[in-house]
N, C-alpha and C positions, 0 to 999 in steps of 0.2 A: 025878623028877630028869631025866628025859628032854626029856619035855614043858617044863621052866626051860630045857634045854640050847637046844631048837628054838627055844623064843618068843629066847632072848641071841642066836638066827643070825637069828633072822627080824628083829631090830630091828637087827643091824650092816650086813643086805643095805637094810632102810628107810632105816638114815639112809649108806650109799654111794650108794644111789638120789637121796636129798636133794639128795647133793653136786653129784651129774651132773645133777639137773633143775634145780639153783639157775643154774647154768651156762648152759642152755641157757634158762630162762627170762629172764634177766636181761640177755640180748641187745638192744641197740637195733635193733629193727627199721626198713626201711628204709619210712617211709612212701608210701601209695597217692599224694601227690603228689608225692613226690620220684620213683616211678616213672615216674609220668605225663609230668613234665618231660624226664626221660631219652630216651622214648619218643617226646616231641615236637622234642626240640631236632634241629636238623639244622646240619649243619657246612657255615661257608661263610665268605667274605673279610671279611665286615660285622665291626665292634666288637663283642669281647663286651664282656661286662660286668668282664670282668678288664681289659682294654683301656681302658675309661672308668675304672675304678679306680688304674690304671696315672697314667693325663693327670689325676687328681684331680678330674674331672667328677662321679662318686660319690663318697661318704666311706669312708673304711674304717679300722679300730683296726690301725694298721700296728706290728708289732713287731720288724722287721729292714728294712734296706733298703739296698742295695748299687748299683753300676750292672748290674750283671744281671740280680739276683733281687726279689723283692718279697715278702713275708711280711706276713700279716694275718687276726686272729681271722674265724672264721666267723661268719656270722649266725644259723645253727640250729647253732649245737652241738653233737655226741652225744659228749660231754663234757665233763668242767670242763675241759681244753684242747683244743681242735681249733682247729688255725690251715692255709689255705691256703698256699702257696708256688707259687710264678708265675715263670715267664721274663719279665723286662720287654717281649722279643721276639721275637713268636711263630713265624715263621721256616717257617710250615708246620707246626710241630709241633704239631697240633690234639689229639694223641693221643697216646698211647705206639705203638700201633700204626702210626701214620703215620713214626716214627722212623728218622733215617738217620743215617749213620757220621758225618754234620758235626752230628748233635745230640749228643754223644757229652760232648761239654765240656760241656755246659750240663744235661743230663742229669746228671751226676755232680755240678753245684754244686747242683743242686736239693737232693740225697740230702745233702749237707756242710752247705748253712744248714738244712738240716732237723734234721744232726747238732747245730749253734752254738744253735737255737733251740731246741732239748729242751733243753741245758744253762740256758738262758737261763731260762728257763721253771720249772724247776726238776724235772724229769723223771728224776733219776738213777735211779729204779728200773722204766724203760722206759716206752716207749709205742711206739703203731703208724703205719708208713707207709702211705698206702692210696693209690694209682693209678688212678679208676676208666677203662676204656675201654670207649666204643661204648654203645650202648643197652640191652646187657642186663647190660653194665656199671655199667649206671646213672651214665654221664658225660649231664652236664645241660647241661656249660659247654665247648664246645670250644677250647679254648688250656690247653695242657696242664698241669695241677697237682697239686702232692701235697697229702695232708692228712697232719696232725701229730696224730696225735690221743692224748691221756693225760690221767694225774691221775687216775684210776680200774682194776679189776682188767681186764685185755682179756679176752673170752672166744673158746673155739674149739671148732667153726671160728665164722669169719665167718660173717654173715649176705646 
């Protein structure tokens, strides 16, 4: 009876363990070239690539778009929904870190079509905002953007 009692403990501590390794296994990790790029990109007044997206010089799967903001599916994905959101104009704000009290308006429409496009999107049961800053923030792109990301369980923490 004893030894039944220990093995029913020992199999409900295995599968709590399950739960918390499915968790952290199931993480999209942040690939060695999405590092790389991070690592590389250097901030400066030249066009990025949100900037040519912007002037329609690249294509993009745009799914909002206002006179401010700009909204458009990611390229690499880390899941069934990840979409960028962009200032039309970048103003200096390369960063969240670079932030001053006159990005304060524009900053907060980000967070709002971020809110209009989860609904759009079909997201009622959540998703994640993500921010990255600086290089070990693994920001690649500097003009400042959120990612929308859902459509899947989030896990935590981040990665």
């Amino acid at each position: 009876m004893e030894k039944e009692e220990k093995i029913r403990g020992s199999d409900a501590i295995s599968s709590r363990l399950g739960v918390i390794s499915s968790h952290l296994i199931t993480q999209v990790p942040v690939t060695m070239a999405e590092k790389e790029a991070a690592l590389a990109a250097v901030p400066s007044d030249s066009a990025t690539i949100f900037d040519k997206i912007i002037n329609k010089e690249i294509p993009a799967t745009v799914v909002f778009e206002d006179d401010k903001v700009l909204a458009f599916r990611d390229i690499s994905p880390q899941a069934p929904t990840h979409i960028l959101i962009i200032p039309k104009v970048r103003d200096g704000l390369t960063g969240l870190s670079k932030a001053e009290e006159r990005h304060c308006e524009i900053l907060g429409q980000l967070l709002y079509t971020a809110k209009l496009v989860a609904k759009q999107e079909g997201l009622e049961d959540g998703f994640r905002i993500v921010i990255n800053d600086g290089p070990k923030g693994c920001q690649s792109v500097y003009h400042i953007h959120v990612h929308l990301i859902g459509g899947r369980q989030m896990n935590w923490p981040p990665g």
